[in-house]
C-alpha positions in Angstrom: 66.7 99.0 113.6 68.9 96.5 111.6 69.6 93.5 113.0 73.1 93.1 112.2 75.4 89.5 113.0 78.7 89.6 112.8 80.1 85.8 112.3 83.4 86.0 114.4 84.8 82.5 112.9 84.8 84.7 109.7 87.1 87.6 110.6 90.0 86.2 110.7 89.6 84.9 107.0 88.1 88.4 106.0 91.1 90.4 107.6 93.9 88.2 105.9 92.0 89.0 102.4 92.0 92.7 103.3 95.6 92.8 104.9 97.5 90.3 102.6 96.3 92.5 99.0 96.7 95.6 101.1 99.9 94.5 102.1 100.9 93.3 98.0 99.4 96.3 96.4 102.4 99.4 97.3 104.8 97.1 95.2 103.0 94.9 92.9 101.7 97.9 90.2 105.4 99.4 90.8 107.8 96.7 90.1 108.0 97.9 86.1 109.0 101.3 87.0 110.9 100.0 89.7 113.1 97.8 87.2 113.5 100.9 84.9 114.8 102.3 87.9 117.6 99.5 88.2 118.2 100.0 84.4 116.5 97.2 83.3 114.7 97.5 80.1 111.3 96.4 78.8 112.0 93.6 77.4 114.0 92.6 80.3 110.3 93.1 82.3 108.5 91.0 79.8 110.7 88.3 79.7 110.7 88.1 84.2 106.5 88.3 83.8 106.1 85.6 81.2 108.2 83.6 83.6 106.5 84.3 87.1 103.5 82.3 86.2 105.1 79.2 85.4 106.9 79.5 89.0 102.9 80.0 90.2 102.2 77.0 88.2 104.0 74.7 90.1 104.7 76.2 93.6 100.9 76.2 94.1 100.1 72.7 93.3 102.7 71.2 94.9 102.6 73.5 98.3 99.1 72.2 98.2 99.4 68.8 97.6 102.1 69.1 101.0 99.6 71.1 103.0 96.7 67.8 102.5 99.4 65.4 102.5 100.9 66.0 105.9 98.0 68.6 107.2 100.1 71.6 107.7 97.8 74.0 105.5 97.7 76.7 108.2 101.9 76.2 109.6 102.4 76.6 105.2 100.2 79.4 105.0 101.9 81.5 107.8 105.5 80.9 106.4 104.4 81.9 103.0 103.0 85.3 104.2 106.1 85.7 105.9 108.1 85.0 102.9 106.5 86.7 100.6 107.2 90.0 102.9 111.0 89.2 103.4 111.2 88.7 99.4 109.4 91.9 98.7 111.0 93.7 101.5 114.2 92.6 100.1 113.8 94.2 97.0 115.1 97.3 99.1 118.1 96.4 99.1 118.9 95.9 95.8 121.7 98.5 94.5 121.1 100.7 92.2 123.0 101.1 89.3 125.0 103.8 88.5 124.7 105.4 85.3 126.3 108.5 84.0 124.1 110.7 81.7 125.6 112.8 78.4 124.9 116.2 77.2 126.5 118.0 74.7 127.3 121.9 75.6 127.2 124.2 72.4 128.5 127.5 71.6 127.4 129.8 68.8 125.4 132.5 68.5 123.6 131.2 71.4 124.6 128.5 74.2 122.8 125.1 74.3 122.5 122.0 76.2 121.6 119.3 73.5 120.4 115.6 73.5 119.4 113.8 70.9 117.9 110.2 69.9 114.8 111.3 71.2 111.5 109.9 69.6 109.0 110.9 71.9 107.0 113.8 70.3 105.7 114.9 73.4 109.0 115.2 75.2 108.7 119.2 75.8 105.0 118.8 77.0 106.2 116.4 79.6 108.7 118.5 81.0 106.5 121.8 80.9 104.4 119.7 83.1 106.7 118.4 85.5 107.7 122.4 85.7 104.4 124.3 85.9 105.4 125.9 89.5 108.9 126.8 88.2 110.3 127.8 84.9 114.1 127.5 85.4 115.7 124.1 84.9 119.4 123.7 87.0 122.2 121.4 85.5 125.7 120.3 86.5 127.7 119.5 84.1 131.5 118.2 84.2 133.4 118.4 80.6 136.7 116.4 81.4 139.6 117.1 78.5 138.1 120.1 76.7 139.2 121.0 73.4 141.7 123.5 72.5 139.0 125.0 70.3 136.2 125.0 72.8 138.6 126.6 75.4 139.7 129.4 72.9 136.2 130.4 72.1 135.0 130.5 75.7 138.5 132.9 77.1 137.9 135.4 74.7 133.9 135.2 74.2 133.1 134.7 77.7 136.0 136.6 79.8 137.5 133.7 81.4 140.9 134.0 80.3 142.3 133.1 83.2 141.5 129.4 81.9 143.7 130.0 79.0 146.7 129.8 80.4 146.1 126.6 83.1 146.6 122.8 81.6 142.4 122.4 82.6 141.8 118.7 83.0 138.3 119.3 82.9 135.5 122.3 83.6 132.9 122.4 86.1 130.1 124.5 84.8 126.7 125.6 85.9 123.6 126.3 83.6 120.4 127.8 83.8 117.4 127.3 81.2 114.6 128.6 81.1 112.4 125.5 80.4 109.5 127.4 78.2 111.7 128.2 75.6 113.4 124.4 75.1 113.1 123.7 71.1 112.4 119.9 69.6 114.1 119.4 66.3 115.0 116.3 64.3 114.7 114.2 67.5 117.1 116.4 69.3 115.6 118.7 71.9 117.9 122.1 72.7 117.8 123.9 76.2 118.7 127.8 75.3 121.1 128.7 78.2 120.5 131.9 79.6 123.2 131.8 82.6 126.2 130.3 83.3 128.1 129.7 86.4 131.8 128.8 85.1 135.0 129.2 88.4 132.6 131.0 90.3 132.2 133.7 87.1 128.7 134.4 85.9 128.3 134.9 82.1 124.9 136.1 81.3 123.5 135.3 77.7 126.4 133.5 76.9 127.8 133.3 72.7 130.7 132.5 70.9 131.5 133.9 67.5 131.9 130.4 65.8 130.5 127.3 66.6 132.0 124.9 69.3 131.0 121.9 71.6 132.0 119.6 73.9 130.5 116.6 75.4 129.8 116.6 79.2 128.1 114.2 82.3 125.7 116.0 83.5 122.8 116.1 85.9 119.5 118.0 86.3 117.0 118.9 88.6 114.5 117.7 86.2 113.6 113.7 86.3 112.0 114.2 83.1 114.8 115.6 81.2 117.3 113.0 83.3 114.8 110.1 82.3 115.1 110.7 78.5 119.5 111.4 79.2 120.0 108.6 80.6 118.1 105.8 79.0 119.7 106.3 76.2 123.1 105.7 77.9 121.7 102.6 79.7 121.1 100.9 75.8 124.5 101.6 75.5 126.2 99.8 78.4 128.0 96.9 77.0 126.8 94.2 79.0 123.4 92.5 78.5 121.2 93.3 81.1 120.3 89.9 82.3 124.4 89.6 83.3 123.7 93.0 85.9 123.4 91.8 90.2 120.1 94.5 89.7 118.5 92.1 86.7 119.7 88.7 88.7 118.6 89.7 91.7 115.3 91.5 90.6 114.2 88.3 88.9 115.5 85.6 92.5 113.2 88.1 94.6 110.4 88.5 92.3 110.6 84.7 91.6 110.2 83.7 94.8 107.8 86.4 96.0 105.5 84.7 93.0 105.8 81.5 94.4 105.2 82.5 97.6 101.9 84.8 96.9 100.3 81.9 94.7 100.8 79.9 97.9 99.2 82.2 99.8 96.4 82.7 97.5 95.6 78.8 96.9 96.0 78.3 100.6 93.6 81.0 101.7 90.8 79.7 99.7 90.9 76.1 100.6 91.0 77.7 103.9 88.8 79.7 103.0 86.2 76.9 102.5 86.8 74.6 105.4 85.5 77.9 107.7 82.1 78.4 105.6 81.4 74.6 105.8 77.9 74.2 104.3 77.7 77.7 103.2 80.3 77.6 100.3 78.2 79.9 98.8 79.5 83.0 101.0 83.1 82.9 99.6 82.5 86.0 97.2 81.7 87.9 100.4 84.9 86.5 102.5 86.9 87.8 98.7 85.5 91.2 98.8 87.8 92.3 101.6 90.7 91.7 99.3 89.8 93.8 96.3 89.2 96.7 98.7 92.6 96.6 100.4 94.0 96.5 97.1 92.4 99.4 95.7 92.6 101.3 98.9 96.7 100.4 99.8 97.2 101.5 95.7 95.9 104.5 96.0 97.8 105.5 99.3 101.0 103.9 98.1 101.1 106.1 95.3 100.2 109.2 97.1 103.5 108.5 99.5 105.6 107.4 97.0 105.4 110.8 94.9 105.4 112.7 98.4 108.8 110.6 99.0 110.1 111.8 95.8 109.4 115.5 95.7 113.0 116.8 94.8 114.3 113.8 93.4 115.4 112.7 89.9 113.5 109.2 90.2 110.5 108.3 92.3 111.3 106.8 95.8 109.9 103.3 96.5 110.6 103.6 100.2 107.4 103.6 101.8 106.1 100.8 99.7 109.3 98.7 101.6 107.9 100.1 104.5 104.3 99.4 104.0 104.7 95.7 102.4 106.6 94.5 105.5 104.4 95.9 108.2 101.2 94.8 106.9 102.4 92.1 105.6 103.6 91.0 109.4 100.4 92.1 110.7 99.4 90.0 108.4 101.2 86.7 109.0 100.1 87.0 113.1 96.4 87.7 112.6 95.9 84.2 110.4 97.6 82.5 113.6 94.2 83.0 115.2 92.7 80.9 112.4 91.3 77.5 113.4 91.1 74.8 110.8 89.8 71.6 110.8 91.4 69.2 108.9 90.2 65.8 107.5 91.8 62.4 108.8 91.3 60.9 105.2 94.5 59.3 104.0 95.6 61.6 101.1 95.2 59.3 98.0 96.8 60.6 94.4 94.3 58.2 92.5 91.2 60.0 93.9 92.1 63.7 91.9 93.8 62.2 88.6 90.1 60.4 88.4 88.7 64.0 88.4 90.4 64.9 85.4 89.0 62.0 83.5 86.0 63.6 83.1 84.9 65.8 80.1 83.0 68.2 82.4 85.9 69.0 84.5 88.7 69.1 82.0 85.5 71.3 79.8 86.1 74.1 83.0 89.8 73.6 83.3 89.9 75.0 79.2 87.4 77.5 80.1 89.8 79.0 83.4 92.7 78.7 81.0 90.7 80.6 78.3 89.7 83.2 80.7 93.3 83.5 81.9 94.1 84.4 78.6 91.8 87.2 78.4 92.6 88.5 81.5 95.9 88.6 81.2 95.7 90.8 78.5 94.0 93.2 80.3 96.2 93.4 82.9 99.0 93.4 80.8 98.0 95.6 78.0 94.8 97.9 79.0 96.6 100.9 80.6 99.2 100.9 77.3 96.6 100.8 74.4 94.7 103.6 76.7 98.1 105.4 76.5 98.2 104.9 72.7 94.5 106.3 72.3 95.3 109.2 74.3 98.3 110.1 72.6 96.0 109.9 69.3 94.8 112.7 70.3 97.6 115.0 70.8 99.8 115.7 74.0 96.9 117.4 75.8 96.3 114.0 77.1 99.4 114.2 79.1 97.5 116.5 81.5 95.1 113.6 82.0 96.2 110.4 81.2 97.4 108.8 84.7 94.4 110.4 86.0 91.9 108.4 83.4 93.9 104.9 84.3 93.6 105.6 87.9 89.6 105.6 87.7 90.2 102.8 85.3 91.5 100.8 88.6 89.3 102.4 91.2 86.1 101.8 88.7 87.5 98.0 88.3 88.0 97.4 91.4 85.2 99.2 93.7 82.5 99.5 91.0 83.5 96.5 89.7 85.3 93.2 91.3 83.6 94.4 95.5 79.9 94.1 94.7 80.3 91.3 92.4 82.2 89.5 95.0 79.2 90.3 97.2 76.8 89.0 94.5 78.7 85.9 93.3 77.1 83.8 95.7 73.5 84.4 94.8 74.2 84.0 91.2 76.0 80.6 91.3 72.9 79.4 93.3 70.9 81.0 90.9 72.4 79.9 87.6 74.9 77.0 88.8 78.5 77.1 88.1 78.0 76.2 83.8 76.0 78.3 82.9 77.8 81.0 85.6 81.4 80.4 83.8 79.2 80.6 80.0 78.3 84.0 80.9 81.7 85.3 82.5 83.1 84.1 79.0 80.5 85.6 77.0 80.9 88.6 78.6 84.5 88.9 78.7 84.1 88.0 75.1 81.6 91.4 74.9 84.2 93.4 76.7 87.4 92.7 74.9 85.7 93.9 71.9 84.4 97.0 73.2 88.0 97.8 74.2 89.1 96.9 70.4 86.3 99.6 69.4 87.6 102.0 71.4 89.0 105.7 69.9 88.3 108.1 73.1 89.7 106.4 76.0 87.8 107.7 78.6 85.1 105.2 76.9 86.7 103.0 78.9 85.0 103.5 82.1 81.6 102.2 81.7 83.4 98.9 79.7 85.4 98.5 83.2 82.5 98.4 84.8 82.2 94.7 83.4 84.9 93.4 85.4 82.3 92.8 88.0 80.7 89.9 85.5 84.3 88.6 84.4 86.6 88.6 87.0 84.3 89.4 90.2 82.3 86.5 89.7 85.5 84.3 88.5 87.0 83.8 91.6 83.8 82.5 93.2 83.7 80.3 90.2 86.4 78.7 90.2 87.3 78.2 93.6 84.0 76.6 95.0 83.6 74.9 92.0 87.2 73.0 92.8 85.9 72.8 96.5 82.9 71.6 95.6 84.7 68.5 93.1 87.7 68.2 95.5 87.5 65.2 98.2 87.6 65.9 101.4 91.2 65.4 102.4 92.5 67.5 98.9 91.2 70.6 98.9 94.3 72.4 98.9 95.6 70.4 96.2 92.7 71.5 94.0 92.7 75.0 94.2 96.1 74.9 93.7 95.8 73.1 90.5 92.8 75.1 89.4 94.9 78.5 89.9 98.5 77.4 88.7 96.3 76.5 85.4 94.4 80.0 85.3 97.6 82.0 86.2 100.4 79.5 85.2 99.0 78.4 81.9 96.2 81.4 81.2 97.8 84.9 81.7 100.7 83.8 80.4 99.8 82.7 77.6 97.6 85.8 77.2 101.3 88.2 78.1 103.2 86.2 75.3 100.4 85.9 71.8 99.2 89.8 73.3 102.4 91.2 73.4 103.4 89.3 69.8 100.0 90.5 68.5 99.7 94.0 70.2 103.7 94.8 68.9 102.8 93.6 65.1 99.1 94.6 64.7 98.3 97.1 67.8 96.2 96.5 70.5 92.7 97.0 68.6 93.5 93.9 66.6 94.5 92.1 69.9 91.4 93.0 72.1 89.1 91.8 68.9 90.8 89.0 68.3 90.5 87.6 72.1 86.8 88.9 72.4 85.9 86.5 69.5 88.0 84.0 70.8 86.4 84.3 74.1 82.5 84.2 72.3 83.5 81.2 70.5 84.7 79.1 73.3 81.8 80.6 75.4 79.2 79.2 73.2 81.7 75.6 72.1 81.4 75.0 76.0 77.4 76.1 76.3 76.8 73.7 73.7 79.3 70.7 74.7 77.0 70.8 78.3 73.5 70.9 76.7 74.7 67.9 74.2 76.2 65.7 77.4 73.0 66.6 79.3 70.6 66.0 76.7 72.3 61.9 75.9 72.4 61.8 79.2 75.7 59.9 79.2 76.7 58.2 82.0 80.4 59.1 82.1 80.2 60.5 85.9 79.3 57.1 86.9 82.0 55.4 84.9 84.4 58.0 85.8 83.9 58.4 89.9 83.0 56.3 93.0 80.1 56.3 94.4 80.6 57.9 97.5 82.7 60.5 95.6 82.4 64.5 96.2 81.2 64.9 93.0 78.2 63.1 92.5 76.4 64.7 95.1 77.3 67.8 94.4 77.0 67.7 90.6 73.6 68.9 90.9 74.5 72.1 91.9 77.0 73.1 89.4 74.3 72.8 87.0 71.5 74.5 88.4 73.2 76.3 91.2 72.0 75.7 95.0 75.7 75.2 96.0 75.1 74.8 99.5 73.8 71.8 98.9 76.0 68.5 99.6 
């Protein structure tokens, strides 16, 4: 029988991992679609996430250099869960913006519903798909000041000549298409009417005997057909988006929900820390709990969030509202049952700029940076170049394509990031925290290059599987390495610093060259270009150790007191044992 203890000053710490990214994860994957939603284009979303780091890269610094200065970690760390879920939750109420959509109505020898402007190749495969239970598509359509000609063909083509002879304002019409036999022509697509409904008259198989048309607003119980309608009127809304309440107040809420989360995250591992005491070593498997509420609350989100939307032209982000608040408050009175035990140290500025005098530390600060690049392109970028390798091969892929970047995620995360988390601990006291962070870049290096090799994308699975080595191990890294360098009285301060770099500086570096690259050369060339980037600095920071250890320079002892954190733990970031102090 196993004997199995369960360390109750540990809960608390575990259930805030698991509840806060459970509580983040219905929204966070969402907010692009959301801001299409709210007609903001994509530029518009890569301009807000190139900005959202910087906010990271000082709200978590300076939140905690407050928390060690006046030793109100945990009283900061509440109020930032809590604002983080009225910021998110807020995002409800943001009003959506009302677009009309454009049609044109065409009479000859058949009657069609035209739009054109369309570039997407695959357009009639994606709307087969969204009707494989039904095969008629429904629109509404209001044609305000129609023609003389247009009138005149319809009386006497489609015996309605009772509309002759009124002064019509506008018509109110009725169609019916039978979706299968849609046509895609010079970036047009044409939906063959089979039906109308016109004052209550039914014309089947309507014609006309020459060829008329008239523009009309319209609306369809298709999203997919709507989608393509009416993004093509949003480009053509005279104001720039950035001017729109949706864009301003989008970017306020998402801002400060930024700020707030990289508080939250900074916080909870200095936290974190001062609970595992002389076991530093356990953090990975306090982390875990985090990467499987994320990959769990995804997965659920998404399930509710189509069920919400069944019968409606865009997808309703209701329950993720719902769900962000409530965990998000359970949350927020769970971490009150947190005890922390704070240093009486007098906080002293001098004592961590002397950290960053030394070529070791500053040697990891570049490598968290560098790995913030890399990651940040594959959270930016993976799941379109997998898009563009599917759609290589023909619009098949359709059928499959969310499906493969879903196990992409759930292989990431539960194959992935979980056991690694679990493992991290054992392999910083194995290898130390150098040589650790040499092989997360080498490997990262490795997998970026795989994904440039790529050409079937479900390849991408066992490559995904690497994320373990890379990321899974990176957060242990970094975190008890700035722990175990921080003194006493600063340890908030230092994984604040050590995150706002990787996040603030790293992934948003890696969103701005990746996007510039992945737009001019493709994402091939981008991946590649990173992977050797990431082998190179992998092996300049290998090598830069081994020459300082074998002079044997004395700059630690130049550089830091005596009695300072880092001395006696230096040992251990070398050769691992990290428990020891």
């Amino acid at each position: 029988m196993l004997d199995v203890k369960i360390n109750r000053k540990l809960l608390p710490i575990k259930s805030h991992y698991f509840l806060f990214n459970a509580g983040t994860a219905p929204l966070m994957p969402y907010i692009p679609t959301y801001a299409k939603q709210l007609g903001i284009p994509s530029s518009g979303v890569g301009i807000m996430y190139s900005i959202f780091p910087f906010v990271g890269l000082i709200a978590k610094p300076s939140f905690g250099a407050l928390a060690d200065k006046f030793k109100k970690g945990k009283l900061i760390f509440v109020l930032a869960i809590v604002f983080t879920a009225l910021f998110f939750g807020s995002m409800a109420f943001i009003p959506a913006q009302s677009t009309e959509a454009f049609m044109e109505l065409e009479c000859s020898n058949g009657t069609y519903l035209r739009t054109c402007n369309v570039t997407d190749s695959c357009v009639l495969d994606k709307i087969e798909m969204e009707f494989q239970d039904k095969e008629i598509m429904e629109c509404k359509l209001v044609c305000t000041d129609p023609n003389y000609l247009f009138l005149e063909q319809i009386c006497s083509e489609w015996n309605v000549s009772n509309l002759c002879y009124t002064n019509m304002t506008h018509l109110e019409i009725t169609t019916y298409t039978n979706i299968t036999h849609s046509s895609f022509d010079e970036n047009c697509v044409y939906f063959p009417i089979e039906k109308i409904v016109l004052n209550e008259t039914v014309i089947e198989n309507p014609q006309c005997s020459g060829t008329t048309a008239i523009k009309c607003s319209v609306v369809c119980n298709s999203s997919t057909v709507m989608d393509y309608v009416q993004t093509a009127i949003i480009e053509q809304i005279a104001d720039p988006y950035y001017t729109t309440v949706q864009f301003q107040m989008l970017f306020f809420l998402m801002a400060g929900a930024w700020a707030a989360q990289a508080v939250v995250v900074s916080l909870s591992d200095a936290i974190c820390f001062n609970l595992l005491g002389d076991k530093p070593e356990n953090y990975g498997a306090q982390r875990l709990w985090g990467a499987v509420g994320w990959g769990l609350m995804a997965i659920i989100a998404g399930y509710l969030i189509d069920l919400a939307s069944v019968g409606q032209l865009q997808k309703d982000y209701t329950p993720s509202f719902y769900l962000v608040v409530i965990i998000l408050a359970i949350n927020a009175v769970s971490v009150i049952k947190i005890k922390v035990d704070y240093h009486h140290e007098p906080y002293q500025t001098e004592k961590i700029l002397v950290l960053f005098r030394n070529v070791r530390v500053v040697l990891f600060l570049f490598s968290c940076i560098t790995f913030g690049i890399c990651i940040g392109l594959i959270w930016q970028f993976q799941l379109w170049f997998l898009e563009d390798l599917a759609s290589a091969q023909g619009c098949d892929s359709l059928e499959w394509i969310k499906l493969l970047q879903g196990l992409a995620m759930g292989v990431q995360c539960f194959l992935g990031e979980a056991p690694f988390l679990f493992l991290s601990g054992r392999i910083l006291n194995k290898l130390g925290h150098v040589h650790t962070m040499t092989m997360i870049l080498l490997v990262m290096g490795i997998r970026l290059l795989a994904y440039s090799y790529l050409v079937n994308p479900w390849y991408t699975l066992p490559i995904d599987l690497l994320n373990g080595l890379t990321l899974g191990v990176y957060w242990s890294t970094m975190a008890s390495y700035a722990n175990l360098i921080a003194p006493p009285e600063a340890t908030s301060t230092l994984q604040g610093i050590f995150g706002a770099l990787f996040e603030g500086i790293g992934t948003s570096i890696g969103s701005l060259l990746g996007g510039f690259i992945y737009e001019s050369y493709g994402g091939a060339i981008m991946f590649r270009s990173f992977g050797i980037y990431a082998l190179i600095y992998g092996t300049l920071y290998s090598l830069c150790h081994f020459a300082m250890d074998y002079k044997k320079t004395s700059s630690e002892t130049r550089y830091f007191p005596s009695d300072g954190r880092f001395l006696s733990n230096y040992g251990s970031l070398i050769t691992g044992d990290t428990h020891s102090n």
